[in-house]
Structure formats: C-alpha cells, structure tokens
C-alpha positions as CSV (number, residue, x, y, z in Angstrom):
1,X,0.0,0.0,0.0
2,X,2.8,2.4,0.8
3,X,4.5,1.4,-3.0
4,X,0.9,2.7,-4.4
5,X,1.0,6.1,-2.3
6,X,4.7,6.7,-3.1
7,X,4.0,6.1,-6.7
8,X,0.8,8.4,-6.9
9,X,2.9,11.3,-5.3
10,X,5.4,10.8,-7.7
11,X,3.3,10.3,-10.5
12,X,1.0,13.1,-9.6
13,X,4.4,15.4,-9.3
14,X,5.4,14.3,-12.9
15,X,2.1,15.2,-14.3
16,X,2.3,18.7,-12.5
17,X,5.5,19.5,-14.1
18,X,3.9,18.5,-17.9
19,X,1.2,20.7,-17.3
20,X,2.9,23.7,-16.2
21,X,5.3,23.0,-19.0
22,X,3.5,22.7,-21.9
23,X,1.5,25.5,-20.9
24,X,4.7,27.5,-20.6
25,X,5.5,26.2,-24.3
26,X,1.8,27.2,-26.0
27,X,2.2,30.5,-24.1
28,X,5.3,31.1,-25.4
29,X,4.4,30.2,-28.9
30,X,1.3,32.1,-28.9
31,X,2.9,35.2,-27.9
32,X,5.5,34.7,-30.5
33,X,3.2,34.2,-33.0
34,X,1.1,37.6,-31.5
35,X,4.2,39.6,-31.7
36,X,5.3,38.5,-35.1
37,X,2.0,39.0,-36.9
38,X,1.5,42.1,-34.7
39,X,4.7,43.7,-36.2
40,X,3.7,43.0,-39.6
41,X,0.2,45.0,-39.7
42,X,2.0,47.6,-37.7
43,X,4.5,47.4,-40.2
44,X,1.7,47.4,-43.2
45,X,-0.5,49.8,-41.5
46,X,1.1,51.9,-39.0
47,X,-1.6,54.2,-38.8
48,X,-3.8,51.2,-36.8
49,X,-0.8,51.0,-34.8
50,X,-3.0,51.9,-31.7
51,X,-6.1,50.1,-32.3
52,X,-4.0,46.9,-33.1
53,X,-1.7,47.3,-29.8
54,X,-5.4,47.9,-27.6
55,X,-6.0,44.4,-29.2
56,X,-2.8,42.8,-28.6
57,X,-3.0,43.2,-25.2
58,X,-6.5,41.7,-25.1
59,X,-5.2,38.7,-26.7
60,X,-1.9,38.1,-24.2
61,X,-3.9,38.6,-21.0
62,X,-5.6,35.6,-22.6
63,X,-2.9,33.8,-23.1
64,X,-1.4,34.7,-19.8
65,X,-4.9,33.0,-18.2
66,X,-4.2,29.1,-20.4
67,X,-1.2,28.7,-18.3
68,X,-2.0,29.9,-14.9
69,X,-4.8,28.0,-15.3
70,X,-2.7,25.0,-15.7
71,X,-0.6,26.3,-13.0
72,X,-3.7,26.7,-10.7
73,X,-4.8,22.8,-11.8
74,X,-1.3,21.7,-10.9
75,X,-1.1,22.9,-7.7
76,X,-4.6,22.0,-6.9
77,X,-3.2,18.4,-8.0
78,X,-0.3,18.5,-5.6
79,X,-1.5,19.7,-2.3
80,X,-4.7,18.6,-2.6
81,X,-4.9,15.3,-4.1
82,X,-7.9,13.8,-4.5
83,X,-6.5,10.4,-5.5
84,X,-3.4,10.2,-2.9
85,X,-6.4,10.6,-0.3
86,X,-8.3,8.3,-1.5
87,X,-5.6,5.9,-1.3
88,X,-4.3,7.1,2.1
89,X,-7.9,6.7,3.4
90,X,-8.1,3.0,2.1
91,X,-4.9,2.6,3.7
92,X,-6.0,3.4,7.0
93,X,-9.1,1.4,6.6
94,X,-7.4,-1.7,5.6
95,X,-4.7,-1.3,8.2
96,X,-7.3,-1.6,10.9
C-alpha cells in the first residue's frame, strides 16, 4: 500500500510538471506568434498601430490566463490530491 502512495505522489508530481510545462510552451508560442503578426500589420498599416496594440493586449492577457490555469490545476493536483487521499484513506481502513 505504501508502493501505491509513493508512486501516486510521484506520478502526480510528474504530471504537474507537464502541465505547467507545456502551458509555458503554448504561451510562449502564442505570444511569438502575436508579436510577429502584430509587427507585420503595424508594419503594413502603421496608422492602426494603436487600435491593433489595444487588441494585442486583449489577446496576451488571454494567453497569460491558459497557463495559470494550468498552473492553478497543478497545484490543486499537488496539495490537494484527490487520489493520494483516497488511497491514504483506504490505507487506514485496511490497516485496521
């Protein structure tokens, strides 16, 4: 029982790590790919400049909320378990 609650932490700490990383990773493509294509219209149209930066900022508080929800998921996932208690819980039942 203590080989399943050892490998559920450690599982659960691996899948924490993927989720905050990828969401790192589409962040930090998105935003390249917002910057890039927000330099070319400035570049073609610099006189939307303004209207176009109002939107760009829309669009990366967006993106900025993807990975801290993942980050917020995570964390929920790590100090708050719901499977590790499960298992702990049938631990203690079983041991008495």
């Amino acid at each position: 029982m203590e080989a399943l609650i050892s490998n559920i932490s450690g599982l659960t700490a691996i899948a924490a790590a993927i989720m905050i990383g990828l969401g790192a990773c589409g962040t930090a493509i998105g935003f390249g790919l917002l910057g890039g294509k927000f330099l070319e219209s400035a570049a073609r149209q610099p006189e939307l400049v303004s209207m176009l930066q109002v939107k760009l900022f829309v669009v990366a508080g967006l993106l900025d909320v993807i990975s801290m929800i993942g980050v917020g998921i995570a964390l929920l996932f790590i100090f708050n378990n719901p499977l590790l208690t499960t298992a702990i819980n049938l631990a203690k039942t079983v041991a008495h």
